[in-house]
C-alpha positions, 0 to 999 in steps of 0.5 A: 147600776144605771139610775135614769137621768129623772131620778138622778135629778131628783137625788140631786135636788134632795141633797141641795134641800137637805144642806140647805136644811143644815146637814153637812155635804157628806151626810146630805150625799149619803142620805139622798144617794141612800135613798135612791140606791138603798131605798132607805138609810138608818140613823147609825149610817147618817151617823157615820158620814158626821165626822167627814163634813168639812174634809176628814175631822173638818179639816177642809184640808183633806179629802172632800166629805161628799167623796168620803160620803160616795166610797162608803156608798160604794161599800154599802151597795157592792161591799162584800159581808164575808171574807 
């Protein structure tokens, strides 16, 4: 998938705005990414990337919530539905 280097910047800027207003890093990537390469992101998937703030559980110890954020996007966009 290749998102031009505007709207990339965009994404960026949405996911700063969106932290700023209070979200953690995972569920500000997950909403502004989503609303780049899904066109929108229902309340049940922002829900999702809640626990993965702060690391897994808000540990800080584990891996980063914005990654866990971007391998569930992985999943959204390419995921497959049947086996």
């Amino acid at each position: 998938m290749n998102v031009p280097a505007e709207k990339r910047i965009a994404t960026t800027e949405h996911a700063k705005a969106l932290m700023a207003a209070g979200y953690h890093c995972s569920e500000a990537f997950f909403m502004a990414v989503g609303d780049t390469l899904l066109d929108s992101v229902d309340e049940g998937m922002i829900r999702m990337t809640t626990g993965l703030g702060g690391g897994v559980g808000g540990s800080h110890r584990e891996m980063c919530g914005a990654l866990s954020a971007a391998l569930l996007m992985i999943g959204a966009v390419y995921g497959r539905v049947d086996a």
